[in-house]
N, C-alpha and C positions, 0 to 999 in steps of 0.2 A: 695928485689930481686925477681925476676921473674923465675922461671925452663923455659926451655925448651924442647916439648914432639915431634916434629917433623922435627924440625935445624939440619941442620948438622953441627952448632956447639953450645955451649951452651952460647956464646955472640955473637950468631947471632942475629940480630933486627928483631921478630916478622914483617910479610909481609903489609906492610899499605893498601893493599887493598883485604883483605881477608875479606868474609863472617862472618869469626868468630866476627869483630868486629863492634861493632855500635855506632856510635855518634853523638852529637847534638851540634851548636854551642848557644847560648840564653846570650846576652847582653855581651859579651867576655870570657862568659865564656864556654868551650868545657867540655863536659862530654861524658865521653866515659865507654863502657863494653867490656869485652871481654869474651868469652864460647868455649871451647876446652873440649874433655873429657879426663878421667881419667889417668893419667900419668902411662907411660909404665916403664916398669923396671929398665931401664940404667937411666933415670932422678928422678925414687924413689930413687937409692942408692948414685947416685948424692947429693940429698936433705939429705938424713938418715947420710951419713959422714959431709956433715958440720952442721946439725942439732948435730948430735952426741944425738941422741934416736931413736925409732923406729916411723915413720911417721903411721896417720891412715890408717884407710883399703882404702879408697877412698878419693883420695888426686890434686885436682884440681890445679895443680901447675902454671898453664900456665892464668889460669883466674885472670881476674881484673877487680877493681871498680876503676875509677879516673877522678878526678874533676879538672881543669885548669884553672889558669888565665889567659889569652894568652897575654895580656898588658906586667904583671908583670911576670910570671914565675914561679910566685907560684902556689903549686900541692903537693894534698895530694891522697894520693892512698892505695888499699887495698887488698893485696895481702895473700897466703896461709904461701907463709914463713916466712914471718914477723912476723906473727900471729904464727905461732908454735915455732918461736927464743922467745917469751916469755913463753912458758909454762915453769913452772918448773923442773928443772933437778936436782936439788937436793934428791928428796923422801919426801921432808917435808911436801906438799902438797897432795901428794897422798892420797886417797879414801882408810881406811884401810877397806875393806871389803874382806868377802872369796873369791869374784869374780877375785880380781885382781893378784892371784897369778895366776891361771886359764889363764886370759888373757898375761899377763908378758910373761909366759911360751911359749905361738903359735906365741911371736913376738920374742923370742928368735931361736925359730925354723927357723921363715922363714927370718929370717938375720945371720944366722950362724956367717959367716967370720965376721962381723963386732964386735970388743969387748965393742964400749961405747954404743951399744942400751942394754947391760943386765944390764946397772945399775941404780938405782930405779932413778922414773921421775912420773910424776903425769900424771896418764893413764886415764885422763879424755880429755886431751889436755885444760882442762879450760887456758882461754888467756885472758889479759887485753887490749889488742890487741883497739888501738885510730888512726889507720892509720897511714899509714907511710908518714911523713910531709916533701917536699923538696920546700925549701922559700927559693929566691932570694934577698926577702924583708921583709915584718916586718912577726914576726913568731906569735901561739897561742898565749894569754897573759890571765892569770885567770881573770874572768869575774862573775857580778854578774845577767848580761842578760841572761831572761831566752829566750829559744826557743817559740817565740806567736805561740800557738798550736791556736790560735782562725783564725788566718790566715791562719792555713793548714787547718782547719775546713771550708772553703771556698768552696765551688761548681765550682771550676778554673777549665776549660779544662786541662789533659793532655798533655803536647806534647810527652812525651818519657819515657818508663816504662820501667824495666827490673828487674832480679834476678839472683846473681850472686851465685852460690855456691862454697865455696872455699876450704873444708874439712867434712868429713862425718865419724862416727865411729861407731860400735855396740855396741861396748865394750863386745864383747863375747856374745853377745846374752841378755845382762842384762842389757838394754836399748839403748841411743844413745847421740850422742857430735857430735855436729857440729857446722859453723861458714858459714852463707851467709851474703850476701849485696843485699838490695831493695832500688832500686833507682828511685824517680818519681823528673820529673821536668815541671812544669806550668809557665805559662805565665811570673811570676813576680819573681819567688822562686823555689828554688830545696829544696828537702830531701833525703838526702842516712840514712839508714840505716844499720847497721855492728852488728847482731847479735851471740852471743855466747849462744847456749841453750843444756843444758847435762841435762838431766834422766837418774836418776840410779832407776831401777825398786824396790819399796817398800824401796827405802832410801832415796833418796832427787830429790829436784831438782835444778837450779843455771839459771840465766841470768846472761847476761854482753851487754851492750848496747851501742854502739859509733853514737849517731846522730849528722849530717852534714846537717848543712841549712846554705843557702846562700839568700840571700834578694839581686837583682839583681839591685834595685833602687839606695842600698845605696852602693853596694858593699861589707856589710858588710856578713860574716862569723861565725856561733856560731859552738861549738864544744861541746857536752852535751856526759858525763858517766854516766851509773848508771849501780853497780852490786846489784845482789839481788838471793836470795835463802833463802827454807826452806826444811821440812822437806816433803816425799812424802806423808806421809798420810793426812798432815797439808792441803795438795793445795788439795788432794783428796777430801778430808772432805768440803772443801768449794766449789769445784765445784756439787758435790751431792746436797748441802744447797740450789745452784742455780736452780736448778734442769735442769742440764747443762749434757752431757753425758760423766761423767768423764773416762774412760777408751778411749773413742774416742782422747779427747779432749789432754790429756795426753800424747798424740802420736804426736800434731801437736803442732812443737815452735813455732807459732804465738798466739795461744788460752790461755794454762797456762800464758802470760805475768803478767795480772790483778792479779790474786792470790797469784801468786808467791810471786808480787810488794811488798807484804803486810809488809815484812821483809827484812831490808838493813842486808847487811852483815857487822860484824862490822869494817871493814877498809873500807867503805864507807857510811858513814852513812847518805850522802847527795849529791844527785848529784852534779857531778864537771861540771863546765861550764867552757868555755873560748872562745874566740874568737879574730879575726885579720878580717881586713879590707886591701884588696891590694889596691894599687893604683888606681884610678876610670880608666875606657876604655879610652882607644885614640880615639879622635872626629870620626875619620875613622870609627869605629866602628858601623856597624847599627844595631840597636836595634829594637825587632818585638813587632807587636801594641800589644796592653793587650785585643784582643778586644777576644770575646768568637766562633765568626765567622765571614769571612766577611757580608758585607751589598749584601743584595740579588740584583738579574738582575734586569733591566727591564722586562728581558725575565721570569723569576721569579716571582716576582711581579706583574704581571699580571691575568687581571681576567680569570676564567675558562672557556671554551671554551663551549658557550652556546651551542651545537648542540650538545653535548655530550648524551650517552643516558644512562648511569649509573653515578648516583651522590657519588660519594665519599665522606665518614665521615670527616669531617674537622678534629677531632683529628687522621685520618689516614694521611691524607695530611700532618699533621704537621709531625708525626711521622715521615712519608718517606721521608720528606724537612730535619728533622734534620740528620739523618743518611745518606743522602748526602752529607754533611758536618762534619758531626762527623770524627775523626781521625782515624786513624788504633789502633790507645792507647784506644781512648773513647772506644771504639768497645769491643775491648776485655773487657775491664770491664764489658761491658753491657752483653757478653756473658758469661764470668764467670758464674754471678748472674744465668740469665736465665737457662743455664742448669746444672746449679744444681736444679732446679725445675723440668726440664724436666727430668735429669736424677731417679729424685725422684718417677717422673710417670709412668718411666718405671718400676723401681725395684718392685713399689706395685703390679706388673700385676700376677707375680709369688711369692707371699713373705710367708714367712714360718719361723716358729719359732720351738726352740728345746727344750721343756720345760722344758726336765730333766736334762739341765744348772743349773737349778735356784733352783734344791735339791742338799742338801749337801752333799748324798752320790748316787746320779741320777746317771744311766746307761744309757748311749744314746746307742738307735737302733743302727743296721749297716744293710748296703741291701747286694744284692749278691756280691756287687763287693768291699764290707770294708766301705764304703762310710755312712756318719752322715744322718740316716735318722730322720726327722724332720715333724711337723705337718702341713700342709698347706690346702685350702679352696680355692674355686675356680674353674672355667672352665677349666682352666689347670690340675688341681690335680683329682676332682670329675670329669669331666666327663671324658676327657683326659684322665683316669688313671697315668699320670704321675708321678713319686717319687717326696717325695718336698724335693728334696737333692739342696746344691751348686749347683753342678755343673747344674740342672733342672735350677735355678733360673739365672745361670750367662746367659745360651743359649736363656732362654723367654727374659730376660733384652735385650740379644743382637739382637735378633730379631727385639724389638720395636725399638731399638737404629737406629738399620736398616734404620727401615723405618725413621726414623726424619732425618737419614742419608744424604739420597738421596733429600730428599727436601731440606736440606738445604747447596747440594749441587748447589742449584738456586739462590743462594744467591751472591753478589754481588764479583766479584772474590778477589779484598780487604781483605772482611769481613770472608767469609766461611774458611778460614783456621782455622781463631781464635774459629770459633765454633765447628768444625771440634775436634780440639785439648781439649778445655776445656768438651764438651760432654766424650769424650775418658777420660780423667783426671780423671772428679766426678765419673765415673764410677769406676775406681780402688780405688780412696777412699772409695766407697761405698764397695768393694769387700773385702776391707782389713780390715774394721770396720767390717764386718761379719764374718771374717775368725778366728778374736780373738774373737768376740764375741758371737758370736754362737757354734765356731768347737774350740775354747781355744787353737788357733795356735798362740801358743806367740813366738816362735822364728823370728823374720825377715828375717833369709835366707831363711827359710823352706817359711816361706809368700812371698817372691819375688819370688820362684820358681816357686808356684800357679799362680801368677799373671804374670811373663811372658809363661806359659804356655798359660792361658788367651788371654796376646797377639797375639800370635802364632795364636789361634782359630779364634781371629777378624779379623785377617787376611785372613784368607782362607776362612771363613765366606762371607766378603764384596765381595772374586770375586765368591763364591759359587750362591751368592741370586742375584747379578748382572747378569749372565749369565742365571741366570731364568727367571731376567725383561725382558732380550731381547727375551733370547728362545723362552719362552712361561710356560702356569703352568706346563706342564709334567718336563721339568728339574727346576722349581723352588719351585715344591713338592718332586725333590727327591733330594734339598739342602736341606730342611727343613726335611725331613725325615735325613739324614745322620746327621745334628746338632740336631734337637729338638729331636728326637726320636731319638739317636745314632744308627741309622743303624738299628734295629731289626726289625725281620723277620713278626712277629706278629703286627705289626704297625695297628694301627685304620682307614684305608681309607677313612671311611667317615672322621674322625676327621680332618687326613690329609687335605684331600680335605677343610674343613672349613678355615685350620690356611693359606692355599693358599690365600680363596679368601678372607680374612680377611684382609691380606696384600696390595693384590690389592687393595679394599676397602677402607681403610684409607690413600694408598698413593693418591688418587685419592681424595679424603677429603682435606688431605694436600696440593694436587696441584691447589685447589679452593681458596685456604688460601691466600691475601696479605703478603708478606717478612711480614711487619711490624707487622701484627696480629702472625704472628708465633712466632716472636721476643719478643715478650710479655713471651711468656713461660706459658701460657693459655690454654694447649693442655689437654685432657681427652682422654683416648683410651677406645673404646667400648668394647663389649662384643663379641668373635670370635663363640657364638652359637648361632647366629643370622643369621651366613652365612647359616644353616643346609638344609633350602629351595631353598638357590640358588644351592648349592651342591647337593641334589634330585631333583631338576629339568632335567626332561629328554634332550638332547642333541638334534638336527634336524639332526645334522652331523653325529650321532650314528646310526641315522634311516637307512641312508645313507649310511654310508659305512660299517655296519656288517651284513648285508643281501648277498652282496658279498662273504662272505666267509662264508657262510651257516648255519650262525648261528640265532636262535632262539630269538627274540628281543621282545615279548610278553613280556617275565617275568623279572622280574629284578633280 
């Protein structure tokens, strides 16, 4: 079953040509996603009376994963409510920790009228959750094939990638539970995956795994379970061992998988496999080449235009030959990677540590305004006088972010969204890794507040510093003053004046730069007290026009 958040009625048929969803068709068979946000109130209590429990805080009800035969008619699909009709509603399963009467209680609150969400159910929403299977023709059948991981270990172009989130929970503040689908599909083969991943902070942790490969040659189908959990300090313990950032790590359900893995739960002590085979396609059917690109032009192909009077590096040529061809899927991936490098570059410009973390009974500073202050080094802090607070290190990070900003808004209009996005991304990861590990903001809400505050600032930020490119430095030193220096009175003018032309500087560095060299993620940002001579250099314009108005231009 699928909710509906926008219908005007609740078996109305989702719109076929909306935005929200996206599909590929690859050797007959159609995969498709769908992305709506968060279900509004009339379709939570909808779902909460046939559920009969109290649904999570953030509940995707309209999103789906699904995979077609279009020959045959078989179709398996993966939806939020399907996935929450298995959790348990008895109490037998539930998590006996203090937390859960805690949490029981604010779901009791905000469903009043309803009497089956007060009674026990397992408030982790753990789901054994294997998609929901509709066959026209031959159905699962237990199998002893396993999934060849050696063939997803392959270097196969992407053609179509997504992430489906289907359920999200805090669990009061004392970890999280949730359940997405990642679905990539290549030339010859598809992979969905349907993850179930709960932390309960300082008690355990649990996977449950539904992978879906299809092998498009044979037709055939495998269907692979595995749940797994241990205890929290157990995965702890061995991610320290790795010397891996366990508290980071901890927080993202893709990273614990490995460690977790380590221990089946004992009603699975072995992954279950199975698999079905639909009918092979109808001849009609055309099926696309396996090839990794087409075969280049003649116009392509051809030799370099002797007359030319700068020679290009052959691995630049290659570089900028493959990314004219790369997909809008490849791309992303390659941007991912990349700025999280870049973003790396930016955060060390301002970075600052809180040492009295790391004593047992450590007082952290605070400055005028309550705020964690912290040790930091640097042009920024030393000479800049700046605080090396948060909120100093998010506005220097945003600054450089800026500037890679704008360059790689020159990027090819394809491509620059994906970079666009994932640069914004590692940013908040990086911000939320600080926030508990520096400032010990371990609540989640309290950390999404910070972080779309944050938003909020990038925002006003990007047309701030944009209306300075165009203006000129006088309005793009007093965006930079109103963000870097929050507005005060006593602001350093020469310093000001540096971080201006610092900026100009580097975007101008940047605008030298080949796409493909930038693309690399090979970037270094200088040093902003370098500008200090261009900045006391006298003006010809000053000579100019403040003798007019009677002023004394000898001295400085």
């Amino acid at each position: 079953m699928v909710t509906t958040n926008g219908q005007s009625s609740p078996n109305e048929p989702f719109p076929l040509d909306s935005n929200s969803d996206k599909s590929v068709v690859q050797h007959g068979f159609q995969i498709t996603t769908r992305k709506l946000p968060i279900l509004k109130a009339g379709p939570i209590d909808h779902m909460t009376a046939k559920l009969g429990i109290a649904p999570p805080e953030m509940i995707f009800g309209d999103n789906i994963a699904l995979i077609e035969h279009l020959e045959s008619g078989w179709k398996i699909e993966f939806n939020a409510f399907d996935a929450l009709d298995l959790v348990d509603k008895t109490g037998n399963s539930m998590l006996q920790v203090a937390h859960s009467k805690e949490w029981q209680s604010t779901r009791e609150k905000k469903h009043e009228g309803i009497t089956e969400v007060v009674k026990p159910f397992d408030w982790s929403y753990s789901t054994g959750y294997k998609g929901t299977e509709q066959s026209k023709s031959k159905a699962f059948e237990p199998s002893d094939t396993p999934i060849p991981l050696e063939l997803l270990k392959r270097p196969d172009p992407i053609i179509f990638f997504d992430e489906v989130m289907l359920y999200e929970d805090e669990m009061a503040d004392n970890g999280i539970t949730l359940l997405s689908c990642k679905l990539r599909v290549m030339p010859a083969r598809l992979l969905l995956l349907c993850r179930f991943f709960m932390r309960l902070d300082g008690v355990m942790l649990r996977i449950r795994d539904t992978r879906i490969y299809v092998e498009f040659q044979t037709g055939e189908v495998i269907r692979e379970y595995t749940a797994r959990e241990d205890k929290y300090e157990v995965v702890r313990q061995k991610l320290a061992m790795q010397g891996r950032d366990a508290p980071a790590q901890l927080r993202d359900a893709n990273i614990p998988a490995a460690p977790a893995a380590s221990k089946y739960i004992p009603s699975a002590a072995a992954p279950s496999s199975s698999s079905t085979k639909p009918p092979p396609p109808h001849p009609h059917i055309p099926k696309l080449p396996a090839t990794a690109a087409p075969a280049p032009s003649p116009k392509e192909s051809a030799e370099p235009d002797s007359k030319s009077e700068t020679a290009v590096p052959a691995s630049i040529q290659l570089a900028a030959e493959l990314r004219k061809r790369a997909t809008s899927v490849t791309e992303t991936y390659i941007a991912y990677s990349v700025c999280e490098k870049l973003i790396k570059e930016c955060a060390m410009q301002a970075d600052y540590s809180i040492p009295q973390r790391k004593e047992k009974d450590g007082v952290v500073p605070k400055g005028a305004d309550g705020e964690d202050l912290g040790v930091g080094t640097g042009w920024w802090y030393e000479d800049l006088g700046l605080a090396p607070t948060f909120s100093t290190w998010a506005q220097i990070t945003f600054l450089h972010m800026y500037i890679l900003t704008v360059r790689l808004r020159a990027f090819p209009a394809t491509h620059a969204p994906s970079w666009h996005q994932h640069l914004l991304d590692h940013f908040f990861y990086a911000a939320e890794d600080r926030l508990v590990r520096d400032h010990n903001i371990q609540a989640r809400s309290l950390r999404n507040k910070y972080l779309k505050d944050l938003f909020t600032q990038w925002r006003g930020l990007l047309a701030g510093y944009d209306e300075g490119l165009v203006k000129g430095d006088a309005v793009l030193a007093t965006a930079v003053w109103r963000n870097v220096f929050g507005g005060k009175e006593d602001v350093d003018l020469v310093g000001l004046g540096e971080v201006v032309s610092y900026m100009r500087g580097v975007l101008k560095g940047l605008d030298g730069m080949e796409d493909e060299v930038v693309a690399e993620g090979e970037i270094q940002f200088g040093d902003p007290r370098s500008q200090r001579k261009v900045v006391e250099m006298r003006s010809k314009m000053m000579d100019t026009l403040l003798p007019e108005e009677g002023l004394d231009v000898s001295k400085k």
